[in-house]
C-alpha positions in Angstrom: -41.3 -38.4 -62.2 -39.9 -37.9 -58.9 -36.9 -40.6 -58.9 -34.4 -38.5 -60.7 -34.9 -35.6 -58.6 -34.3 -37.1 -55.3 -31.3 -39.1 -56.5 -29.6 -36.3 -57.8 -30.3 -33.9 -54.0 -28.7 -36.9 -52.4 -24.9 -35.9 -53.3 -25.5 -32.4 -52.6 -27.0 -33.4 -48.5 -23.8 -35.6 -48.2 -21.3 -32.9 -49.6 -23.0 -30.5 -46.8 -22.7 -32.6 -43.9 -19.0 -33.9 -45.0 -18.1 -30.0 -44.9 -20.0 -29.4 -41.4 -17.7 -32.1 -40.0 -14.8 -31.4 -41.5 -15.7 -27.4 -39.7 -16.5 -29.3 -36.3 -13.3 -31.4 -36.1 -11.1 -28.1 -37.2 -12.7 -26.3 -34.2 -12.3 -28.7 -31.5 -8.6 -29.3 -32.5 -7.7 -25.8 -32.4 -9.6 -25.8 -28.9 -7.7 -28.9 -27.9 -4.2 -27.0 -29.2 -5.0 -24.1 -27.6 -5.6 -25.8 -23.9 -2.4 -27.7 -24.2 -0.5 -24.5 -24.9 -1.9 -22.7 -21.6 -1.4 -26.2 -19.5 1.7 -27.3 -21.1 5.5 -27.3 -20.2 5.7 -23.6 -21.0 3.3 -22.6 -18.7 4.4 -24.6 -15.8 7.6 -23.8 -16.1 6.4 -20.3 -15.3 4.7 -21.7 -12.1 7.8 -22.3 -11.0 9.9 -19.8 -12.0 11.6 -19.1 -8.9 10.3 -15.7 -7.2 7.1 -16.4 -9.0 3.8 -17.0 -6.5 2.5 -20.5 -6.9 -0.6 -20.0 -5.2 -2.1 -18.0 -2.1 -0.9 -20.3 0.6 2.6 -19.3 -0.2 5.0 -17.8 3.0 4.5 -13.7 2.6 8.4 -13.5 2.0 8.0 -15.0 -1.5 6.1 -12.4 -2.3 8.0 -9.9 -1.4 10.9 -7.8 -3.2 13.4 -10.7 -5.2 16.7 -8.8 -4.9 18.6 -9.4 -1.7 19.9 -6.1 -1.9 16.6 -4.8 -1.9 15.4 -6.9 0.6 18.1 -6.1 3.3 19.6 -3.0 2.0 16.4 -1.0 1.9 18.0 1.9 3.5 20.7 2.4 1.0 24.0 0.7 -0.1 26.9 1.6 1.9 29.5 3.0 0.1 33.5 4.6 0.3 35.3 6.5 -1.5 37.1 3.4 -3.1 34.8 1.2 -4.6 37.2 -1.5 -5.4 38.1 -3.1 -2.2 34.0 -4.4 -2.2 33.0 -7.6 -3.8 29.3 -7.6 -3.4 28.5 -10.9 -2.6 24.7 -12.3 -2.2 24.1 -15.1 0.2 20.4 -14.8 0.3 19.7 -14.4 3.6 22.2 -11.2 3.8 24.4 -9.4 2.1 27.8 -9.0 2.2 30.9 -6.7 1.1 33.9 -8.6 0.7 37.6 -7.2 0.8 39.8 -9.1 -1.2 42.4 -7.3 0.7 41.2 -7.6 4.5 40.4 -11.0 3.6 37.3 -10.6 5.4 33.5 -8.6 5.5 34.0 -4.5 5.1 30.3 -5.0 6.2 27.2 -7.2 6.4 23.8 -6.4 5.7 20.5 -8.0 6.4 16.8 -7.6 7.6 15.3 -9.2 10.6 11.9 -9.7 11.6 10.0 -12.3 13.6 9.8 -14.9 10.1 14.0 -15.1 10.7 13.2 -16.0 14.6 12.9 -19.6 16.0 14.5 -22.6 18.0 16.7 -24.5 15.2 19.7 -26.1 16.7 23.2 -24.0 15.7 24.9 -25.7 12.6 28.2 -24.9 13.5 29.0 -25.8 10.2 32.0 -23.2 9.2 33.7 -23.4 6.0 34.9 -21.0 3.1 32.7 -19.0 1.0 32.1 -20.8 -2.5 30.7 -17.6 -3.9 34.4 -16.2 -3.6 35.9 -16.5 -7.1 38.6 -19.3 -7.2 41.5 -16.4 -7.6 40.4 -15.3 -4.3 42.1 -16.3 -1.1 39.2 -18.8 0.7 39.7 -18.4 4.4 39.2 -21.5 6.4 39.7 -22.9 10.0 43.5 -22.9 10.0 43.6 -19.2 9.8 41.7 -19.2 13.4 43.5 -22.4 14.7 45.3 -21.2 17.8 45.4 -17.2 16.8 43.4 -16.1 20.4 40.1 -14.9 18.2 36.7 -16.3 17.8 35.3 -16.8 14.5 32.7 -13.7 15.4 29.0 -13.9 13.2 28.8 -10.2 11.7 24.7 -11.8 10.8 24.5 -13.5 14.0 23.6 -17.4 13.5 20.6 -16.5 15.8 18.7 -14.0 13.7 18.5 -16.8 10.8 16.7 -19.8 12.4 13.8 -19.7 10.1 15.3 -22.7 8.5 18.8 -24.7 8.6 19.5 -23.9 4.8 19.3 -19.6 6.8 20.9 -21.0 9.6 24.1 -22.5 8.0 24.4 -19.4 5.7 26.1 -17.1 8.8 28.7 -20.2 9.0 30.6 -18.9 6.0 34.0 -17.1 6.6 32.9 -13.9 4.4 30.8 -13.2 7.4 32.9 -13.5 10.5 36.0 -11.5 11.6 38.3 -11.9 14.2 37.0 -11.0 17.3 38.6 -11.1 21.4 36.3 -13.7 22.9 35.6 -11.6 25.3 34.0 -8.9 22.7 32.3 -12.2 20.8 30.6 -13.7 23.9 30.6 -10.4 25.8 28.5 -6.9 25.0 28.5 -7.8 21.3 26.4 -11.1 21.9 24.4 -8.9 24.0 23.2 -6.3 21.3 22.8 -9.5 19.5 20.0 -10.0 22.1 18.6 -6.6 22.0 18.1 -6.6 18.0 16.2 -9.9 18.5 14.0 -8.6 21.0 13.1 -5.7 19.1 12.8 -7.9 16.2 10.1 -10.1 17.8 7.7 -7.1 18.4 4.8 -8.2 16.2 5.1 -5.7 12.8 8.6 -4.4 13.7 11.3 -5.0 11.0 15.3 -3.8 11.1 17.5 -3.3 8.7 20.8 -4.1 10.5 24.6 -3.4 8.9 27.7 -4.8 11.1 31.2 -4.7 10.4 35.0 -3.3 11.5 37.1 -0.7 11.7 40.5 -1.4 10.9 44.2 0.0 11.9 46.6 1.0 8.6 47.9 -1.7 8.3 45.9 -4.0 10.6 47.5 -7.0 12.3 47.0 -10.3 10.8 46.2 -13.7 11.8 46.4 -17.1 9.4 47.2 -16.3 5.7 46.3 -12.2 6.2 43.0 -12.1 7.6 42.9 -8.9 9.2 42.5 -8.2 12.9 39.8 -5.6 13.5 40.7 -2.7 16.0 36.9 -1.8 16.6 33.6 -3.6 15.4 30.2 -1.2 14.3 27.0 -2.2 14.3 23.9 0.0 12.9 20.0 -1.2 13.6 17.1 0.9 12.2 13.5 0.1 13.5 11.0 0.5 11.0 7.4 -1.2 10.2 6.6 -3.6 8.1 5.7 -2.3 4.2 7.6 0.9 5.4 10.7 1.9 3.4 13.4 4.5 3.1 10.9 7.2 2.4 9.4 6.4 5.7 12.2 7.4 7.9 11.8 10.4 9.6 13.3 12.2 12.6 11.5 9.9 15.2 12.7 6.7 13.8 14.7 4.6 16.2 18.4 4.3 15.3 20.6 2.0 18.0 24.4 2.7 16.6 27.3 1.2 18.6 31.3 0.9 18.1 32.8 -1.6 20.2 36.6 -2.2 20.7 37.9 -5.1 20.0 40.9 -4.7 22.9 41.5 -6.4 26.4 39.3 -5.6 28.8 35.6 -4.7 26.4 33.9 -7.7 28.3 33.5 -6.0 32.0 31.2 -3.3 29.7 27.5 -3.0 28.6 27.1 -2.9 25.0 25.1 0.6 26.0 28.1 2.1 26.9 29.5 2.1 23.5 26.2 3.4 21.6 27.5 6.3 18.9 26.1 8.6 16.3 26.4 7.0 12.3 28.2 10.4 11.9 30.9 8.8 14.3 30.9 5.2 12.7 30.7 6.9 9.0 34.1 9.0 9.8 35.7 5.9 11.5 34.9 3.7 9.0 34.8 5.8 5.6 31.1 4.5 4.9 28.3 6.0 3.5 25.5 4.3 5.4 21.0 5.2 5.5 22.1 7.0 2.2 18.7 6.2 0.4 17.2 8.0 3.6 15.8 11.6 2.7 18.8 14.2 3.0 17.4 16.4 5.5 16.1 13.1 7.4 19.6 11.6 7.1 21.0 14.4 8.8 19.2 14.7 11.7 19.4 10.8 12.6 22.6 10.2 12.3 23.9 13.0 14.2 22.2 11.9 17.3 22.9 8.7 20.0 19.8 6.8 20.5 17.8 7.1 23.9 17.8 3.6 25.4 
């Protein structure tokens, strides 16, 4: 009586269990797909996306803004009244302006703070700038050969010895400009100096733009690398995680024009400390301009107390 009955469940049991594997294999293998897709190539790629964090251990600076002109030109782009003498060039650890026509930096830009300081050996390693597009004139050692100037650092090679890829950044030409050796190694070394040691106070962080002031028309050395008459530098102390917004009327500003003539060496670098108002009208430079207005106008009308 019973025989028939249980051969004919039998087929319906194995159909079942057939289905409930065919369900358990289905899930694991979308599980399966679903980790490689988070773990794969995709995903590590991202890791490493440069910019990106890769975990907690990384250097605060990778975390910080990605745009070299953010980074050092926190305080505003400087800017003339004719924009196209100024190939904005991006070296990493600064930033510079390039004139096509000067042949040389309209101005340099860059941050300092204690992670650029250390005691790496000078690369001395000077050559032309490859980020110069091959129409450009490249300027090279035979346009210093024998002219009476010193290849002079607008970033000095001293505030980048964090590392020797920083280091031998400053050695390109688009950051020098002829200098008087007697400016290069003289008062200008020694604001060089200064910016370092207020660099090195624990949380203190400058935003520092260098460059000349030329003659119309400038003398020349090599293939027309203009001869600055003056060099300006401008050094604003903030804090760290502080920003333009933060500047106010008590914020240290250390602004200095320096001749590049005969004689500049027997000075102090403090006896050449100016207003920006005075560097902005010799120069033709907007500089601080993402400063508040009535901020702006107060700071850079004075001389800094030293």
């Amino acid at each position: 009586m019973f025989g028939p009955r249980r051969t004919s469940e039998r087929p319906k049991r194995s159909l079942l269990g057939t289905f409930l594997w065919v369900l358990l294999l289905v899930c694991v293998a979308r599980f399966v797909l679903l980790e490689c897709t988070a773990h794969g190539p995709s995903a590590r790629s991202a890791a490493n996306e440069p910019g990106r964090a890769a975990s907690s251990s990384e250097p605060d600076r990778a975390r910080e803004p990605r745009s070299s002109i953010e980074r050092h030109l926190a305080l505003g782009v400087p800017v003339d009244k004719d924009p196209s003498d100024d190939r904005l060039l991006d070296e990493r650890s600064f930033v510079v302006s390039y004139s096509p026509t000067k042949r040389e930096p309209n101005w340099v830009g860059w941050r300092l703070d204690r992670s650029y300081l250390g005691r790496l050996k000078r690369r001395n390693d000077f050559r032309p700038d490859p980020l110069l597009p091959n129409e450009l004139y490249h300027v090279s050692e035979r346009d210093y050969a024998h002219s009476g100037y010193d290849r002079g650092h607008m970033c000095p090679s001293a505030d980048r010895e964090d590392s020797p890829e920083d280091n031998s950044s400053t050695f390109v030409f688009t950051n020098m400009e002829p200098q008087l050796h007697e400016l290069n190694a003289g008062p200008w070394e020694r604001l060089e100096i200064y910016e370092r040691e207020l660099a090195s106070r624990p949380g203190a962080v400058l935003y520092i733009v260098a460059g000349g002031i030329f003659s119309s028309p400038p003398p020349t050395i090599g293939q027309g690398i203009a001869v600055p008459a003056a060099n300006f530098k401008i050094i604003a102390v903030l804090r760290e995680g502080e920003s333009a917004s933060d500047v106010n009327e008590h914020t240290q500003i250390v602004s200095v024009l320096m001749p590049n003539e005969r004689g500049v060496g027997e000075h102090e670098w403090t006896e050449f400390v100016t207003s920006v108002d005075a560097i902005e009208q010799a120069s033709g430079y907007d500089f601080l301009n993402a400063v508040p207005e009535p901020v702006a106008r107060v700071i850079e009308a004075r001389r800094a107390p030293l």
